[in-house]
C-alpha positions in Angstrom: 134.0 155.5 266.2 134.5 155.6 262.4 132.0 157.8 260.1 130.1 156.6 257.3 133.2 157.3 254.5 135.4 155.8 256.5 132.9 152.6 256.4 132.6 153.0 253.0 136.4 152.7 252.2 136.0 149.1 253.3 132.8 147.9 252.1 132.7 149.6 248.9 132.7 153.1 247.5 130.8 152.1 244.5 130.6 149.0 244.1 127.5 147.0 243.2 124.4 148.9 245.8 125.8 152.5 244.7 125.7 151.0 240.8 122.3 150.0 241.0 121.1 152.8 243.3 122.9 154.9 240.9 121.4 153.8 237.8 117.7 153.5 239.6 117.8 157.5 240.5 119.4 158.4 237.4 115.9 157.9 235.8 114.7 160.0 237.9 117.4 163.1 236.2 116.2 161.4 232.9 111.7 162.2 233.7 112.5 165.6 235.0 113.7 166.7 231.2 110.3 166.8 229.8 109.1 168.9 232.7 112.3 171.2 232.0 112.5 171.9 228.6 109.1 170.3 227.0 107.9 173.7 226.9 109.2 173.2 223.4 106.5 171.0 222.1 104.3 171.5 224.8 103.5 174.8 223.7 105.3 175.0 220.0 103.2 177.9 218.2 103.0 177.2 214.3 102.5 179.3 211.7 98.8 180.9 211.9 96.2 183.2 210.7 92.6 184.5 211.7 89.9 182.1 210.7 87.7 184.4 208.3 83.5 182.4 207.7 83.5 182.2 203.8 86.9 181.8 203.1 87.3 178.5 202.0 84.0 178.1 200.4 85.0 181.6 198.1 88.3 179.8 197.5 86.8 176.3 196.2 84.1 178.3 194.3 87.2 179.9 192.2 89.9 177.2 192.1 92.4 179.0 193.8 95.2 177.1 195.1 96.6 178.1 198.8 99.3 180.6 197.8 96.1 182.9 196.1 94.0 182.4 198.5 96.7 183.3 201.0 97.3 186.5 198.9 93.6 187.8 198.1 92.6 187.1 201.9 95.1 187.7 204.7 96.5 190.8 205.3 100.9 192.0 205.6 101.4 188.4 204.2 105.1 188.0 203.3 105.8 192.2 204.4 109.2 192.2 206.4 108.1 193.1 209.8 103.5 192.8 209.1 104.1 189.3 211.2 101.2 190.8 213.6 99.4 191.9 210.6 98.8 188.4 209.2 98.6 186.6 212.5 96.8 188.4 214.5 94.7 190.9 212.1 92.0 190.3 209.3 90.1 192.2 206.7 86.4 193.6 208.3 85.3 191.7 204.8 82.3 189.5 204.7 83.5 186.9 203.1 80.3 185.4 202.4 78.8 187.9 199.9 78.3 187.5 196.5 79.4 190.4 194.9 83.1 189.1 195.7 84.7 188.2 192.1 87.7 185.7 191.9 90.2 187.7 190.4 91.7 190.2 193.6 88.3 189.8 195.3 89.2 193.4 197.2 89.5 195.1 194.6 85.9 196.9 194.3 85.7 197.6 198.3 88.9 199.7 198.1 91.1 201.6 195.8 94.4 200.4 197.6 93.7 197.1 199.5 95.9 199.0 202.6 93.1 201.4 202.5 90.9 198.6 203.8 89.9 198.5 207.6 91.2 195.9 210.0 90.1 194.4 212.9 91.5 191.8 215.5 90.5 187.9 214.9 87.0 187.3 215.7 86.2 183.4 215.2 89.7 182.1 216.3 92.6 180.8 214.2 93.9 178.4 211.8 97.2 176.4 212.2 99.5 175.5 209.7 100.8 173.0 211.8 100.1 169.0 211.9 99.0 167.2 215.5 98.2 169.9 218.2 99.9 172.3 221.3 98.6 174.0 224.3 99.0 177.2 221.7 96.5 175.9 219.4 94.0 174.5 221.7 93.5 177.2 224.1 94.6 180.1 221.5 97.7 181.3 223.1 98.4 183.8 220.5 98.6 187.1 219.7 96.4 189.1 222.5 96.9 185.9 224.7 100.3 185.0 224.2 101.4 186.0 227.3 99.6 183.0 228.5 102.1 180.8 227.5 105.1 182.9 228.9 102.6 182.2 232.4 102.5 178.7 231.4 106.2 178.3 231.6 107.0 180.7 234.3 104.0 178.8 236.6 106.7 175.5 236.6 109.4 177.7 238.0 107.6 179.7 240.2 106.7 176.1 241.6 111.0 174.9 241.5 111.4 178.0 243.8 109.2 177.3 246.0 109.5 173.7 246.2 113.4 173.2 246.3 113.4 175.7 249.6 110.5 174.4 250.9 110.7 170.3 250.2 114.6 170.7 250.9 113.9 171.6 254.2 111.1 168.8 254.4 113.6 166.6 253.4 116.2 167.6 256.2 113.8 166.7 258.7 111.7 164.3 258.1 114.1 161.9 255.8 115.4 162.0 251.7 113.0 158.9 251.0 109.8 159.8 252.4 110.0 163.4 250.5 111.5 161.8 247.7 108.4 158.8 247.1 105.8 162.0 248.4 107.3 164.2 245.3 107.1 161.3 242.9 103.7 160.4 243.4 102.0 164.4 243.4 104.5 165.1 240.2 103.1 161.8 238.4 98.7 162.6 239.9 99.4 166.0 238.9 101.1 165.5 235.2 98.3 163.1 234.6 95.6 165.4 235.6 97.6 168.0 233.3 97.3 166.0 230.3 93.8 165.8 231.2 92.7 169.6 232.2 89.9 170.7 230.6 90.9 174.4 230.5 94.2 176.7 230.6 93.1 177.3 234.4 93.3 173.7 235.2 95.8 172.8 233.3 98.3 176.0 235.1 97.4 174.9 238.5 98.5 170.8 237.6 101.5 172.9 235.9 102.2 174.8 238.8 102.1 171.8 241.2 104.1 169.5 239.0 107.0 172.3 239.7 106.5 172.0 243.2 107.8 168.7 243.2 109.3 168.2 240.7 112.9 169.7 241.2 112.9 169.0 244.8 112.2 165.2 243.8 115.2 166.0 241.1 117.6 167.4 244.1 116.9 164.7 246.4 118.0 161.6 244.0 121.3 164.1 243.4 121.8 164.2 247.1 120.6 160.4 248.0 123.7 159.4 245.3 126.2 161.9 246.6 125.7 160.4 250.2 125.8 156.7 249.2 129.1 156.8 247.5 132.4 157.5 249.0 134.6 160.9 248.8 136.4 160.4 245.8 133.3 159.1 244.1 131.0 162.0 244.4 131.8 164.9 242.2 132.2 162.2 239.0 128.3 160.8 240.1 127.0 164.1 240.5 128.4 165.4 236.8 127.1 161.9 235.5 124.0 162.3 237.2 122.7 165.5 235.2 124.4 164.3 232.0 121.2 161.9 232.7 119.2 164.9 232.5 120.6 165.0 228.5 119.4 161.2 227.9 116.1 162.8 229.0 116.3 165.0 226.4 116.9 162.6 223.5 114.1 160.4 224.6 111.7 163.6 224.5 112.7 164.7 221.1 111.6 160.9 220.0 108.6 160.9 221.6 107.3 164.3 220.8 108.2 163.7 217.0 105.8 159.9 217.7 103.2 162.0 219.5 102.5 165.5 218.0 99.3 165.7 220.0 100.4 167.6 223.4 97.6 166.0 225.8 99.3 162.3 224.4 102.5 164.0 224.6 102.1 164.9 227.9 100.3 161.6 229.2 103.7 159.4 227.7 106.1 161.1 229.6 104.0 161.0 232.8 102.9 157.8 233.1 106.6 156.1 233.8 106.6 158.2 237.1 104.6 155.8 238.4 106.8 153.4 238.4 109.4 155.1 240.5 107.4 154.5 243.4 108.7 150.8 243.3 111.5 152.5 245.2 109.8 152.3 248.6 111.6 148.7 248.6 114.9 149.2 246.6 116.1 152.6 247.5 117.1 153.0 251.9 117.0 156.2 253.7 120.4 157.3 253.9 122.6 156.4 256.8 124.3 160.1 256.9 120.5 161.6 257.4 120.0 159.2 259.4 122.9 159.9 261.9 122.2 163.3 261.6 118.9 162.6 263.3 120.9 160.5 266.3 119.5 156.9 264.8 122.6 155.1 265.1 120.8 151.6 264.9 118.7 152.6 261.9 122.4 153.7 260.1 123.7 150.7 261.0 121.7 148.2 259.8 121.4 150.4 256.0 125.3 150.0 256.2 125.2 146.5 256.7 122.7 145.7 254.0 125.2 148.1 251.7 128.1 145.9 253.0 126.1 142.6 252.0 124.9 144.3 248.7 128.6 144.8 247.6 129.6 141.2 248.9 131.8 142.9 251.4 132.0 142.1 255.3 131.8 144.3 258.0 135.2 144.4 260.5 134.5 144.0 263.9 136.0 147.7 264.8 133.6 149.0 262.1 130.5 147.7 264.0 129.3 151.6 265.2 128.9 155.0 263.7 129.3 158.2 264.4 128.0 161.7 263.0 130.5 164.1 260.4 131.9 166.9 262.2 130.3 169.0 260.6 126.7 167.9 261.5 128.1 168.3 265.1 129.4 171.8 264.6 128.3 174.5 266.8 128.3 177.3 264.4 124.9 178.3 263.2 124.1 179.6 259.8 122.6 182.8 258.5 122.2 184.6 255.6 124.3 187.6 256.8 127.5 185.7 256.7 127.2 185.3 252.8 127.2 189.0 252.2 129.6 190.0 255.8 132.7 190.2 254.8 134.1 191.5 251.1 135.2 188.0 249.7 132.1 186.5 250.6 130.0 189.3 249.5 132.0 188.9 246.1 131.5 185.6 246.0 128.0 185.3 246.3 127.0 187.7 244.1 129.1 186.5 241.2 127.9 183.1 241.7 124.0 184.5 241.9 124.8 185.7 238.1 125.7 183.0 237.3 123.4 180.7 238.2 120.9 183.2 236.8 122.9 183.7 233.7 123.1 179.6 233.1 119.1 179.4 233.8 118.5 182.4 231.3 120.9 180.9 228.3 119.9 177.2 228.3 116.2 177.4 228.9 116.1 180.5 226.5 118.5 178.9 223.4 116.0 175.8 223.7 112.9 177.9 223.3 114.3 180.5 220.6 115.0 177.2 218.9 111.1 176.0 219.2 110.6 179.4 217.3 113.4 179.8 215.0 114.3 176.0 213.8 112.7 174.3 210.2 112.3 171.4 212.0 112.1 171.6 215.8 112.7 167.7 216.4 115.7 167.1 215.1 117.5 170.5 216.1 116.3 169.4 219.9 117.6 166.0 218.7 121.5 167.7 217.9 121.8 170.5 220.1 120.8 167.8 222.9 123.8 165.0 221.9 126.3 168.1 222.6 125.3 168.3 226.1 127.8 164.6 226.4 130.9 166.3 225.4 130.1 169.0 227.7 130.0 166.5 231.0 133.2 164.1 229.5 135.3 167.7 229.0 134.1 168.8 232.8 135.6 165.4 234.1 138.7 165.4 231.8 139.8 169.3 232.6 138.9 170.4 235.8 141.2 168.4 237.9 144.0 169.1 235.1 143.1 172.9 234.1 141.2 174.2 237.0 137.7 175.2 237.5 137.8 179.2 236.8 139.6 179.3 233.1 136.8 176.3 231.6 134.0 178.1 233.0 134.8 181.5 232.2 135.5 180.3 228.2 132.5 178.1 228.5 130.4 181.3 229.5 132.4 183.6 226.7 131.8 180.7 224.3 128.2 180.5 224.5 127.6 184.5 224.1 129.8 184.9 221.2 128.1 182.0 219.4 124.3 183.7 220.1 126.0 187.0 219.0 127.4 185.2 216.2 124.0 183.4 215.1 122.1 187.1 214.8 124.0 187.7 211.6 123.9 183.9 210.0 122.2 184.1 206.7 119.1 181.5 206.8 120.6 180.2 203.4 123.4 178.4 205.5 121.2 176.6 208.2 123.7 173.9 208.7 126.0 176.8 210.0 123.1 177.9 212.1 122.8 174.7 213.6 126.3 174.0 214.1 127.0 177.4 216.0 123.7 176.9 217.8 125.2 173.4 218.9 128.2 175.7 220.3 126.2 177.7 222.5 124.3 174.9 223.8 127.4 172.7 224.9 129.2 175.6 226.1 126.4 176.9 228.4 125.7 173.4 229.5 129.6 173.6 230.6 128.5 176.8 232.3 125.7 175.3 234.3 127.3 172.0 235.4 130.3 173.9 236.7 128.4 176.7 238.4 126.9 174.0 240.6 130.5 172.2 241.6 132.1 175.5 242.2 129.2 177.3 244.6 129.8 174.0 246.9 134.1 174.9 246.9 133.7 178.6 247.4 131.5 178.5 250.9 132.8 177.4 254.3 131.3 174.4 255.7 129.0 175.9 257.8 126.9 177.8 255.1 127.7 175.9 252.2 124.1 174.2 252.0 122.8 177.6 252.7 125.0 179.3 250.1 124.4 177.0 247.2 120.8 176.9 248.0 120.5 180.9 247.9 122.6 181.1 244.9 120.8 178.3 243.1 117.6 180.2 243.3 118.7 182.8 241.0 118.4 179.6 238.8 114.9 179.6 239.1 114.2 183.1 239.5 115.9 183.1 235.8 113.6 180.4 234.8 110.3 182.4 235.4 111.8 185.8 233.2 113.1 183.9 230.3 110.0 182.9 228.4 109.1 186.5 228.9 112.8 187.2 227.1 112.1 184.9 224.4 109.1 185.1 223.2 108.2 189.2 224.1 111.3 189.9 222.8 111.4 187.8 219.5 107.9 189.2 218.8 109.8 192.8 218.3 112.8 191.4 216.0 113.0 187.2 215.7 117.0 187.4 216.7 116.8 189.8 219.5 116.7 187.4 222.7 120.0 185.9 221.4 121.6 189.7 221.8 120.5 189.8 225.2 121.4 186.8 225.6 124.8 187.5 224.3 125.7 189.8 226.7 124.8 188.3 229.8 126.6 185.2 228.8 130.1 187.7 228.3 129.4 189.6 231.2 129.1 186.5 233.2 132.2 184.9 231.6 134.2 188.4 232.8 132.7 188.0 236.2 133.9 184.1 236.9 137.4 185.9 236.3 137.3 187.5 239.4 136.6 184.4 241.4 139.5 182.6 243.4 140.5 179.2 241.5 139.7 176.1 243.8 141.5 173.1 241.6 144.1 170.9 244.5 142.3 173.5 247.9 140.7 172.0 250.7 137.4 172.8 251.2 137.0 176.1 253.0 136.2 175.9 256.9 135.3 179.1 258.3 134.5 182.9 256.9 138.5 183.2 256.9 139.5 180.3 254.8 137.2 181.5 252.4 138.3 185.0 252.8 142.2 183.7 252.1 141.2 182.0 248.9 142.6 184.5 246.5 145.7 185.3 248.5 149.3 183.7 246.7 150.0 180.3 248.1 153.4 181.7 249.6 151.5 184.4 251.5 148.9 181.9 252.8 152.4 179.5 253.9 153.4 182.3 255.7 150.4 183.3 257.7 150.7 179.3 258.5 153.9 179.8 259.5 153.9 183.2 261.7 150.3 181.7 263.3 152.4 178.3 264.9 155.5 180.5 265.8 152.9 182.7 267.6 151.0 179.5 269.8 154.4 177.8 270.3 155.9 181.5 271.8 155.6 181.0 275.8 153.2 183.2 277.6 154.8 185.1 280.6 
């Protein structure tokens, strides 16, 4: 009996259902941006200052404009390095007396205005920011700023969780019915988010919408991969998360429309709903579906796929039977990954780099939210880059390899945040240019780390393999808005150092991998093991293994 892509070869590998089923869960890659990334205008922290009672009314009373009143009121303003002295601190002043004059106000309280005492901001803040954030409603500044790290490192807390935990879900109880169950909680929970009436609320909505969200994400990836045929699948996959970019552009729009974050936040929610419209235009998928013995159930999906594509079924076509490899008798386990010294090699250089591609695009987007003049359109550039990235994957890496374009990519992206620490700000179109550099290159990174995980296992633990590996992905996710934002509170530029290094370590690491351009896919621990050894050795062992079986036994 024939398998699915041998069904698929003649009723179409992607022809009109995998088009449409294609573009259909592409939108999905496009929604999950704003739950990525949106960090970035979710929780953009402006310019700020302690709100001091008396202020304003001293500064009408005497006609100053903003820059004195600035001046005469808030202390460390303009000091290299006092950036905690006039955010977070004021004068223990009452501003409210008479006795202040209008010409240095201070001056009779103190000899030296540093002489004066300080204290923390007691009645809140004020923004120098249009529209609002999650920063400036709920204060997440200065003592509380690590509330927003949480904020950020609550959604992929919840990807962890939800990729293992749904992705098994999804293995046995069927990719559509997880998939329409993680659309519908991700769209409740983002509308209840833009809704919460306090940072408690509004983390747990967070924290559910990352459940879901990624594991919805993965699902449309894998639903595509198993509708189209063989030779179809690695360009879908690479188009499918250049979708993730479109998401990106669309976010930068609508964030620059909507500079409230509860609106914000609503806009980019509400168009989940729709995706539940396909309960009646997206099937289970046959291969799941064989995997679970349903032969019938298979059957008929391939035939409507056949009538879809205007294609008929051949009478020898007319059953189905499982891959081999969901009929294997090998079982899986996580010992086999770290066994034998190739493997062990293998995984852990791919764990670094899933962390290091996490920790380098998630944290150049952020340190952009606090380093760019204007945060739209900087999202806006550094997010068209990410298309040249995904046309140069499909262009090089069945002509150059996989292990040369991903190193570079990785070197690429560390040299250009090592080279944006010493970038004057008078040459911000230099800034944004090498900034741009980083971001396609570690976009390279990322997209390639996820083809090469699945060429580097044997079939029997490659799900298990990329799975583990991926997780670092996550795991990376949850540390780097404590990287950004911790670390650019001691000195604006230091995330990109660290950030630098791991992306040159990483790039020296991919090195040592075996190059899998024009090799079959790895079928047990020793194919895998053999990867690195010279072609002429590996025709050898071919060769000395069938004089051996054909040698008679006596």
């Amino acid at each position: 009996m024939p398998t699915v892509d041998e069904i698929l070869e003649h009723i179409g590998e992607f022809h009109f259902f995998q088009k449409q089923t294609f573009f259909l869960l592409s939108l999905l890659s496009v929604a999950f941006a704003p739950i990525y990334v949106g960090i970035v205008f979710l929780g953009f922290t402006p310019e700020h200052r302690c709100r001091s009672p008396g202020v304003a009314e001293l500064s009408e009373r005497c006609g100053w404009s903003r820059a004195e009143e600035l001046n005469y009121t808030v202390p460390g303003l303009g000091a290299a390095g006092e950036a905690h002295l006039h955010q977070c601190m004021q004068y223990a002043v009452d501003w409210n007396q008479s006795a202040l004059g209008c010409v240095d106000p201070l001056a009779g309280l103190a000899a030296n205005r540093s002489q004066l005492p300080l204290q923390p901001c007691q009645h809140g803040w004020v923004y120098d920011a249009p529209g609002s954030s999650i920063v400036t409603e709920f204060n997440l500044v200065c003592a509380n700023s690590w509330m927003l790290d949480l904020f950020q490192s609550a959604v992929n807390v919840g990807f962890f969780v939800g990729a293992v935990a749904i992705g098994y879900l999804a293995d046995r109880f069927g990719r559509k019915f997880c998939l329409l169950v993680t659309i519908l909680v991700n769209a409740v929970s983002g509308v209840l988010m833009a809704v919460a009436p306090n940072y408690t609320w509004m983390l747990i909505f967070r924290l559910i919408q990352g459940l879901v969200s990624k594991a919805g994400w993965l699902i449309g990836y894998i639903l595509i991969t198993e509708f189209v045929g063989l030779g179809y699948r690695r360009t879908v996959g690479i188009v499918y998360q250049a979708a993730f970019t479109v998401g990106l552009l669309v976010l930068s729009g609508v964030a620059y429309a909507l500079p409230g974050w509860r609106w914000l936040q609503l806009t980019v929610t509400l168009p989940t709903f729709c995706f539940l419209l396909y309960y009646w235009c997206i099937p289970e998928s046959p291969r799941w579906l064989l995997s679970q013995n349903k032969q019938g159930k298979a059957m008929r999906i391939v035939k409507h796929i056949a009538k879809k594509n205007g294609k008929s079924m051949p009478a020898s076509l007319q059953s189905l039977r499982a891959d081999e490899e969901a009929l294997g008798a090998m079982h899986p386990s996580f010992l086999d990954l770290v066994r034998t010294p190739q493997m062990r090699k293998h995984t852990l250089i791919l764990m670094y780099n899933w962390f290091t591609s996490s920790v380098l695009y998630q944290g150049l987007i952020m340190h952009m939210g606090l380093a760019g003049d204007n945060v739209y359109l900087d999202f806006f550039y550094s997010a068209l880059v990410e298309f040249p990235a995904a046309i140069i994957i499909i262009v090089s890496i069945d002509r150059v390899g996989r292990r040369y374009p991903w190193a570079v990519s990785n070197m690429v992206a560390g040299v250009a945040c090592l080279a944006s620490v010493f970038i004057p700000d008078e040459l911000p179109w230099l800034k944004v240019t090498v900034a741009c550099l980083g971001r396609m290159n570690i976009t390279m990174a990322f997209e390639m780390v996820c083809l090469v995980s699945a060429e580097l296992y044997p079939t029997f633990i490659r799900n298990l393999g990329v799975h583990v590996c991926s997780s670092m992905c996550d795991i990376g996710g949850i540390f780097t808005p404590f990287l950004v934002y911790r670390l650019a509170a001691l000195w604006p530029e230091l995330p990109l150092v660290v950030f630098a290094a791991v992306g040159l370590i990483a790039g020296g690491l991919v090195l040592l991998l075996p190059e899998t351009k024009g090799k079959a896919l790895p079928e047990t621990i020793q194919d895998a093991e053999n990867l690195l050894r010279p072609r002429k050795y590996n025709e050898k062992m071919i060769y000395l293994q069938v004089k051996k079986s054909d040698t008679p036994r006596t």
